[in-house]
matplotlib code that plots the C-alpha trace (Angstrom):
import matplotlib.pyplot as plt

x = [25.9, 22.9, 24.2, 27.0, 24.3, 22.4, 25.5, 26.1, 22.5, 22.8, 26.2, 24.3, 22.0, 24.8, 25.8, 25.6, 22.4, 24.2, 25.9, 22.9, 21.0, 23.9, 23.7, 19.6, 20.6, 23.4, 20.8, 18.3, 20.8, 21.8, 18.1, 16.8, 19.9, 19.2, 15.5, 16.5, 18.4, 15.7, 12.6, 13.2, 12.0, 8.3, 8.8, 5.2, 4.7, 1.6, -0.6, -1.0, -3.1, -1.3, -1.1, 0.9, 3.4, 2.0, 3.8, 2.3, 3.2, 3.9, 3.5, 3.2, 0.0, -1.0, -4.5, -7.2, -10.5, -13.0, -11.1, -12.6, -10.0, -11.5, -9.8, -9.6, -12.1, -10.6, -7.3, -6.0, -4.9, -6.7, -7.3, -9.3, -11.5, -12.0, -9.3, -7.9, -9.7, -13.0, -16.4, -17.8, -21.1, -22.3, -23.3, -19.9, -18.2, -14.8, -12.5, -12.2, -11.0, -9.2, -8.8, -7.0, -4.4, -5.5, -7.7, -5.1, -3.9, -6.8, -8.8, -5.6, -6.3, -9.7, -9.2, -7.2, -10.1, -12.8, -11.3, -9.3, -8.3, -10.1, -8.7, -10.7, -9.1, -5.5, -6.2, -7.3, -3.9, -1.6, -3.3, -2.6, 0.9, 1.6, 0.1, 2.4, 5.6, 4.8, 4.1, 7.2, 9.8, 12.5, 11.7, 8.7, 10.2, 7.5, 5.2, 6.1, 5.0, 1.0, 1.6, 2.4, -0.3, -3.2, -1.9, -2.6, -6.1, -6.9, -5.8, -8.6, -11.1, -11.5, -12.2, -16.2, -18.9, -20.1, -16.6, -15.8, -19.4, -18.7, -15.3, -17.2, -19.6, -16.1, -15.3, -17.9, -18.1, -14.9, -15.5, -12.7, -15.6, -15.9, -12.8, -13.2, -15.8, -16.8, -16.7, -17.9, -16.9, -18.3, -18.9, -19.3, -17.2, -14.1, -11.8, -7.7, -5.6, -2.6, -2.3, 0.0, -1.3, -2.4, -6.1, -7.6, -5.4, -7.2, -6.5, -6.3, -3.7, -1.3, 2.1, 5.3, 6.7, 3.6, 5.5, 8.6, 8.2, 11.2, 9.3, 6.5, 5.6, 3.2, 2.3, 0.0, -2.0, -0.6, -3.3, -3.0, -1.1, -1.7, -3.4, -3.5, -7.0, -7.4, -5.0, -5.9, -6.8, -8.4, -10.0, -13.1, -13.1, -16.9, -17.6, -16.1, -15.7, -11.7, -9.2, -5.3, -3.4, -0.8, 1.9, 1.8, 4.9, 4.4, 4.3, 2.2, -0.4, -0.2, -0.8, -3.5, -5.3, -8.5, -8.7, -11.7, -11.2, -8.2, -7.9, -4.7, -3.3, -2.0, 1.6, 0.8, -1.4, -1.7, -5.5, -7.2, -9.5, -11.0, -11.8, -12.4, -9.5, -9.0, -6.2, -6.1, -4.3, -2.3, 0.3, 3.2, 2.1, -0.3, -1.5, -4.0, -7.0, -8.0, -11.9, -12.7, -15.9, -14.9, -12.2, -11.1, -11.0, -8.7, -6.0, -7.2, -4.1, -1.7, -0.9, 1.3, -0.1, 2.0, 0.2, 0.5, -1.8, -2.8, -2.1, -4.7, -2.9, -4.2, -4.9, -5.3, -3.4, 0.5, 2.0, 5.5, 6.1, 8.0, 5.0, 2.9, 2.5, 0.6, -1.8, -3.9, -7.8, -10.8, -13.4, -16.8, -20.1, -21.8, -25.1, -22.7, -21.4, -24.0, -23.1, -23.7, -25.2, -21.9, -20.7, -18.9, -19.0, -20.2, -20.2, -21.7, -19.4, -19.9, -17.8, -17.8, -17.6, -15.5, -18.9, -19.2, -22.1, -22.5, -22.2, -22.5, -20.7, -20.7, -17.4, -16.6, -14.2, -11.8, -13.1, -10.6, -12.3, -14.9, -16.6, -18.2, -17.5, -20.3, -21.4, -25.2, -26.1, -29.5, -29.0, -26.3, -26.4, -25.2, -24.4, -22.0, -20.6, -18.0, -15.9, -12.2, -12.0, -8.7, -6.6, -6.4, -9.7, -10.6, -8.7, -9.0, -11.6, -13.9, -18.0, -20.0, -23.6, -26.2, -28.3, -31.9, -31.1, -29.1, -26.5, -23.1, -20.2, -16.5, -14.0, -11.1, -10.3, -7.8, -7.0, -4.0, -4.5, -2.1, -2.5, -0.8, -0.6, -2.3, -2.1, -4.0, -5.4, -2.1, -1.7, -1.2, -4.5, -4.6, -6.1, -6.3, -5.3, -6.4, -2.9, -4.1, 0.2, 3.3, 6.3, 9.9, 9.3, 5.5, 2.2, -1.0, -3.7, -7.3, -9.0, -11.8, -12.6, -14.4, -11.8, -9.1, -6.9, -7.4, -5.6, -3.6, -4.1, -0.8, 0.7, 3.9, 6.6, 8.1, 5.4, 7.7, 8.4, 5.2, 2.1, -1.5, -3.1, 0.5, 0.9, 2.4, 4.6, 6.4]
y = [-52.6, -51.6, -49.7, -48.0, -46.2, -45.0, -43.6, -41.8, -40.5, -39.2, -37.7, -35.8, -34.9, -33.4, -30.9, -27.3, -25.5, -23.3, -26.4, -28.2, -25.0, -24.2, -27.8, -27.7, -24.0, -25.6, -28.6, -26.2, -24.0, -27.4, -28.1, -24.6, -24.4, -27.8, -27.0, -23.7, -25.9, -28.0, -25.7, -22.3, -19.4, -18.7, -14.5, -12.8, -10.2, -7.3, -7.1, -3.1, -1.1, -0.8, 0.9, 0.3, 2.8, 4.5, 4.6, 5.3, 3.7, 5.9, 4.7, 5.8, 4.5, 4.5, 6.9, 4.9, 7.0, 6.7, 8.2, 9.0, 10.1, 12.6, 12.5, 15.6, 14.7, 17.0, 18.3, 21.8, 24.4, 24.1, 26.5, 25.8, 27.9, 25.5, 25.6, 22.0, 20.5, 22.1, 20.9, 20.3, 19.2, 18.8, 22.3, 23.9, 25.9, 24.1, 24.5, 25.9, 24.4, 26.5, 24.2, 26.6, 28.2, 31.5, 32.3, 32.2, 35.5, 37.1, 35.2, 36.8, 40.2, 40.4, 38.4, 41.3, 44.0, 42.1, 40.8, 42.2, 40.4, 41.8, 42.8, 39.3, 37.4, 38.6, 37.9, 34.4, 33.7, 35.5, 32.9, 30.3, 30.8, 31.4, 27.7, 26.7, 28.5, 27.2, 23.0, 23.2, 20.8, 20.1, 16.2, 16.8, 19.1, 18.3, 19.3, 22.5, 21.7, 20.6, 24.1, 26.2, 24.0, 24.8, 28.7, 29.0, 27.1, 29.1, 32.5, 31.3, 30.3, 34.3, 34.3, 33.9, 32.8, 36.2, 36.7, 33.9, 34.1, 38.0, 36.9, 34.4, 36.9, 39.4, 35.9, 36.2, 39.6, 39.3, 36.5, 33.9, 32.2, 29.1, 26.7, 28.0, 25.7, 26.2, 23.0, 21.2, 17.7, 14.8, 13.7, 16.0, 15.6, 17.0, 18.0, 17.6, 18.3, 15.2, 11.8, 9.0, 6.2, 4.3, 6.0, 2.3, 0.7, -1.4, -2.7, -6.2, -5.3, -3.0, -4.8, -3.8, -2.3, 0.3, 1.8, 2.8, 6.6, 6.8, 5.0, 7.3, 9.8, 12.2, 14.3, 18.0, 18.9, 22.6, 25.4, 27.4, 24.0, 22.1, 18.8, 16.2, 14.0, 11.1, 12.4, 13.1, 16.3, 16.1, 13.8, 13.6, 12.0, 11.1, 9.7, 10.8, 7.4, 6.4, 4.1, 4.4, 1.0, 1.2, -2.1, -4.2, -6.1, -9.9, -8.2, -5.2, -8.1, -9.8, -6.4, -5.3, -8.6, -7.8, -4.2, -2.8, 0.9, 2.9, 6.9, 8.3, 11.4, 13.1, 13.8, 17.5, 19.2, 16.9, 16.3, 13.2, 11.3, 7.8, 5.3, 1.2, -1.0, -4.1, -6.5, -7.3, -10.1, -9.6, -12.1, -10.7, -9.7, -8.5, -4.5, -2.4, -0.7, 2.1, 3.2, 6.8, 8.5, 12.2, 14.6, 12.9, 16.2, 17.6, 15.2, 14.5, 15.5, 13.2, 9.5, 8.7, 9.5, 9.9, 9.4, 7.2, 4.9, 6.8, 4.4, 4.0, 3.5, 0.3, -0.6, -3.4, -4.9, -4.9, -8.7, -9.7, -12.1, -14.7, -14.9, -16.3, -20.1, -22.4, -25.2, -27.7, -27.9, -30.1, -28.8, -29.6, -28.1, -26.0, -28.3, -31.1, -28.5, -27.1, -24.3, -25.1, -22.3, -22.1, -21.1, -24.4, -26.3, -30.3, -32.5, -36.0, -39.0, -42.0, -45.3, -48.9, -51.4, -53.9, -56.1, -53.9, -51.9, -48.5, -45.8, -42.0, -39.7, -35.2, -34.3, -30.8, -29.6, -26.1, -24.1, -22.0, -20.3, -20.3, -19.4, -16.7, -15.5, -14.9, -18.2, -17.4, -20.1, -18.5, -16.6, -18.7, -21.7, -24.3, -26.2, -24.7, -22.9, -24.2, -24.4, -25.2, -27.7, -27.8, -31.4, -31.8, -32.2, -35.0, -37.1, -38.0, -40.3, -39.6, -40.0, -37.6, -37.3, -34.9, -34.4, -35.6, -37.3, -40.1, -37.9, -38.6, -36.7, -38.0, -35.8, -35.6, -32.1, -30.5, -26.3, -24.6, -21.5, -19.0, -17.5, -17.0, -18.8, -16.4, -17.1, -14.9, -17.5, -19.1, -21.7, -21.7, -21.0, -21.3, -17.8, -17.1, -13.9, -12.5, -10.6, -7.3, -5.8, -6.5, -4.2, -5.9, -7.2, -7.3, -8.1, -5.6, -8.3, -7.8, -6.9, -7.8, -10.9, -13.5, -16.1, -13.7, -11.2, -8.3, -5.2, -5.9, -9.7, -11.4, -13.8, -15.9, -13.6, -17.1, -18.8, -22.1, -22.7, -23.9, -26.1, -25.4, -25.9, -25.9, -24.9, -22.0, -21.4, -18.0]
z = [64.4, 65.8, 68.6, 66.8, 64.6, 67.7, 68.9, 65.9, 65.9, 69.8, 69.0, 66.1, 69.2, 71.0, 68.2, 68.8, 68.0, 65.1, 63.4, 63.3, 61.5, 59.4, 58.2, 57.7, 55.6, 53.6, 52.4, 51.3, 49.5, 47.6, 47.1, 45.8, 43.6, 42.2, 41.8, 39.9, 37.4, 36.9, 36.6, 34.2, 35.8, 34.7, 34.4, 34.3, 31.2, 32.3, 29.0, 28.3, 25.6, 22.3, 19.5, 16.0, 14.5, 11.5, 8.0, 4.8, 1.7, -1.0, -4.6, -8.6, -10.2, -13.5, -14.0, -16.1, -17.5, -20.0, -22.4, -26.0, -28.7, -31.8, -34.8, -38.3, -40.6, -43.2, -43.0, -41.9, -39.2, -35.9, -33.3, -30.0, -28.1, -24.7, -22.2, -21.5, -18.6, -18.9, -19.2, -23.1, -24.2, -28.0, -28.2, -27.3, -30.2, -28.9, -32.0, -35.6, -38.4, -41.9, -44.4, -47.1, -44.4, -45.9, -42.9, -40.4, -40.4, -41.4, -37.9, -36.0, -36.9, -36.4, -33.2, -31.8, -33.1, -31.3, -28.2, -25.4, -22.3, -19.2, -15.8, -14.4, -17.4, -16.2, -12.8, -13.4, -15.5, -12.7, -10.7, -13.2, -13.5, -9.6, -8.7, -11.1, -9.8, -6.4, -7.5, -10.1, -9.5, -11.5, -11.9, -13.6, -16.4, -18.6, -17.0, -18.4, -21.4, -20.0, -18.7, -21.8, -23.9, -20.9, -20.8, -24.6, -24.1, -21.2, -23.0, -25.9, -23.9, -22.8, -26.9, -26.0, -28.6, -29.0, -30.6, -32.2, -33.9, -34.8, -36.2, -38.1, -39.6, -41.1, -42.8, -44.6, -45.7, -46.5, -48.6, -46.4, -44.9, -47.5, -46.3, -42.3, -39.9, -36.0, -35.0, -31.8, -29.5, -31.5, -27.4, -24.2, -21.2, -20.1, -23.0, -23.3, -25.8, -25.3, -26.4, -24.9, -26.4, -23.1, -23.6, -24.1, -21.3, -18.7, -15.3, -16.6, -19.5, -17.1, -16.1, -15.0, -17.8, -18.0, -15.0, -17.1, -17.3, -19.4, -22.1, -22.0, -24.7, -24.7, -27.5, -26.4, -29.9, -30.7, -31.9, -34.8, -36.2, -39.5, -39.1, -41.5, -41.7, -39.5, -37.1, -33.4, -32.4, -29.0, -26.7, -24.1, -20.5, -20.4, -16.8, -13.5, -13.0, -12.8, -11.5, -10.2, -10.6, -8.4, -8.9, -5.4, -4.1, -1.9, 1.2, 0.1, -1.4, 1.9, 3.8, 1.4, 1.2, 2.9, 2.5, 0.7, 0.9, 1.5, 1.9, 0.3, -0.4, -3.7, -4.0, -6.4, -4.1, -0.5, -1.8, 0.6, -0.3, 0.1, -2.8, -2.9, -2.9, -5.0, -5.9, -9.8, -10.3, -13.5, -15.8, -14.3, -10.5, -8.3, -8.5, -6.6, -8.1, -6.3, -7.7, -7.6, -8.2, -7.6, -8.2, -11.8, -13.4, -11.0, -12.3, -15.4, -17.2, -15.3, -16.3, -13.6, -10.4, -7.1, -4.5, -0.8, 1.1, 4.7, 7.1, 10.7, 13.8, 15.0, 18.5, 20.5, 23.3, 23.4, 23.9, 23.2, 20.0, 22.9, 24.6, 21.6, 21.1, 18.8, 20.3, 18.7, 19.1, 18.0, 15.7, 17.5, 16.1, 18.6, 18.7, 20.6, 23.2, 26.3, 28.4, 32.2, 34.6, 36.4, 32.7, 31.8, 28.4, 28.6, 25.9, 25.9, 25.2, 24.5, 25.2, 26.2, 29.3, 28.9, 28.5, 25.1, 27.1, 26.0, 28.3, 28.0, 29.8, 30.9, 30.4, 31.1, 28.0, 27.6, 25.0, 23.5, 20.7, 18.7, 14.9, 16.4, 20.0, 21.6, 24.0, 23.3, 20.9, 20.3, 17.1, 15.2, 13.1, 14.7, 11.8, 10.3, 13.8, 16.0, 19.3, 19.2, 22.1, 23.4, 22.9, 26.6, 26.8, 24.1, 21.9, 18.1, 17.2, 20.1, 19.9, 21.4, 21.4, 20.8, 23.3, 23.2, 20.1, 18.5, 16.5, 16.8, 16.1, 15.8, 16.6, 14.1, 12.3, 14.1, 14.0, 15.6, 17.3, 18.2, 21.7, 25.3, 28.6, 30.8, 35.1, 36.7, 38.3, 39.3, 36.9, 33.0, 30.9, 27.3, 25.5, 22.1, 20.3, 16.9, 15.7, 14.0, 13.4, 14.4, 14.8, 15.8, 19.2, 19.7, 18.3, 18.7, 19.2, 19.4, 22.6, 25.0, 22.9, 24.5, 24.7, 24.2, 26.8, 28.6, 29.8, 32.9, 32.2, 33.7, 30.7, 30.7, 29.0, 27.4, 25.9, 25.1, 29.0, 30.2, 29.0, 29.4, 32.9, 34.4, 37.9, 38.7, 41.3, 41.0]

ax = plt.figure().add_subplot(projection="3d")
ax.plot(x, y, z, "-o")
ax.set_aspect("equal")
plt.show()
């Protein structure tokens, strides 16, 4: 038997060169294609600077002021003398008051000997009425309403108190004087002349249905109209102090979560402006408060509010969502881990002989995060900061030692991290990431962190195809 095999072998001997190679060629094929089969194909992804798409969010919110309502203490026909919007104090002649009706035509007519309308008072109505044309829309029909009650308010606030007080002097002489009364805000502020009935609303009391502007009624006080006593007949806004509640939905609250100031812009006029941002929690869902110190009056005649949430590009670095994976890591206080001068991390662990001997052992452990980033231990607390030791590197149940003393710590709260492989360095290295947005594909993810990714880092494009500290071959 023996010598048929080495005749076999020196016939293989004997065949020509390019059979032999083609036979080597053929093997390889086989192997490589096998191999192929085997192994997935580890594809590289380059990490570039990103930046997120912007889109504002647009919403209706609910205005809420300090809103004081003044009500007739006798009852007659009003006229008012303080265009709607304007500043009052307690001084301000702001409306009068005929009791017996029989001074109404007699304050007309002597109201048109003693006042005329200047060319500046003209002007400033042409101007009026031509920021009106220009903002009209035909959704908001009732805003021409607002519009004819302010005109009339504005028309009589050209009525100064040199006139009204002159006018109030004929009264007399004519002997019309005893039912008539200048009157003046029981509170200063800024003065309108509407009620809806949602003056005493608060943030904590809005819900859903507050939003239903086909429920909502408001009535503008008409001058040179009969009022009965106790009725409403004007109201101050005292503070510039005011709120718009806008009504959140799941993934707003999510997206809103740990804002604390937004800037938005108003719908009317394309005003910006920045204000604090809250989430009120409410009975029936979750709503934003935006606080506002400035610019009330400017709006001050508007419930509902249109207005939308400027978004910030945000940028970071640019990784695709396949590339992302979760991995496990031990919580280990910072006081149990030392940073070596070649910049590795050591802990000290204890464990046993098999003669029950205690024995304490440097191991050098992957950190792949921490409570705070920075590895200078010098100005944190070290109590209550940690590293995120990688599982690879320790196991549950572990002791380790603090140094120079006989604290022990046993390892056992876990945390998952999301991050990348990156292999630069040829084989598969665990990195965190701090996701800032996301669009359909990829995630913006915070940059030049400590244990995080940089630009041009190589990562695996496939996160789920490799483990941590693989090899890499490709």
């Amino acid at each position: 038997m023996a010598k048929k095999r080495k005749k076999r072998f020196f016939r293989l001997l004997h065949l020509p060169v390019g059979v032999i190679f083609l036979l080597i060629f053929t093997i390889y094929l086989i192997i490589s294609f096998l191999n192929s089969r085997i192994k997935p194909t580890i594809t590289s992804y380059d990490v570039t600077k990103g930046k997120s798409a912007v889109t504002n969010d647009p919403f209706t919110g609910i205005a809420l002021r300090t809103e004081n309502i003044a009500y007739a203490d006798t009852s007659g026909y009003i006229n008012y003398y303080v265009r709607e919007g304007s500043r009052v104090s307690a001084t301000t002649k702001l409306y009068t008051m005929d009791e017996s009706g029989n001074v109404s035509t007699a304050l007309e007519e002597l109201a048109q000997e003693s006042s005329q309308l200047s060319e500046e008072n003209i002007a400033s109505i042409r101007n009026r009425i031509s920021g009106f044309t220009e903002n009209y829309s035909d959704d908001n029909y009732q805003e021409v309403y607002d519009f004819k009650y302010d005109l009339e308010s504005m028309i009589l606030e050209f009525f100064n108190a040199n006139s009204l007080d002159a006018i109030n002097e004929k009264l007399k002489e004519s002997g019309l004087d005893s039912n008539f009364q200048i009157k003046t805000p029981n509170s200063s502020g800024i003065v309108l002349y509407s009620i809806d009935n949602m003056e005493s609303l608060t943030k904590e009391q809005v819900m859903k249905s507050s939003f239903d502007t086909s429920k909502y009624t408001k009535a503008s006080l008409a001058t040179n109209s009969y009022v009965e006593s106790g009725r409403p007949i004007y109201k101050t806004i005292s503070s510039e102090n005011w709120e718009i509640v806008i009504p959140l939905t799941k993934e707003q609250k999510e997206k809103y979560k740990e804002t604390t100031y937004v800037k938005i812009r108003f719908a009317k006029d394309g005003f910006e402006t920045t204000g604090a941002f809250a989430i009120q929690e409410n009975a029936d869902g979750a709503y934003g408060v935006i606080s506002l110190s400035d610019n009330m009056t400017r709006y001050c005649n508007q419930r509902f509010i249109g207005i939308e949430i400027i978004a910030e590009a945000i940028t970071g670095l640019k990784v695709p969502k396949s590339s992302v994976v979760n991995h496990k890591s031990y919580c280990v206080p910072k006081r149990y881990v030392s940073i070596g001068d070649d910049g590795s991390y050591n802990v000290l662990k204890r464990t046993f002989n098999k003669k029950g001997e205690e024995k304490i052992k440097k191991l050098e452990v992957e950190v792949l995060s921490a409570t705070l980033e920075s590895d200078d231990q010098a100005d944190h607390d070290l109590d209550n900061d940690f590293f995120y030791i990688s599982t690879d590197s320790l196991s549950k149940g572990d002791n380790l030692k603090l140094t120079d003393s006989q604290e022990f710590f046993t390892v056992e709260e876990t945390l998952t991290l999301k991050g990348v492989y990156n292999i630069n360095s040829g084989y598969a290295k665990f990195r965190t990431v701090t996701i800032l947005t996301e669009s359909n594909d990829y995630y913006i993810v915070q940059s030049d962190s400590v244990y995080g990714l940089q630009v041009y880092d190589k990562i695996v494009l496939n996160g789920s195809t490799v483990k941590n500290n693989q090899i890499i071959f490709n």
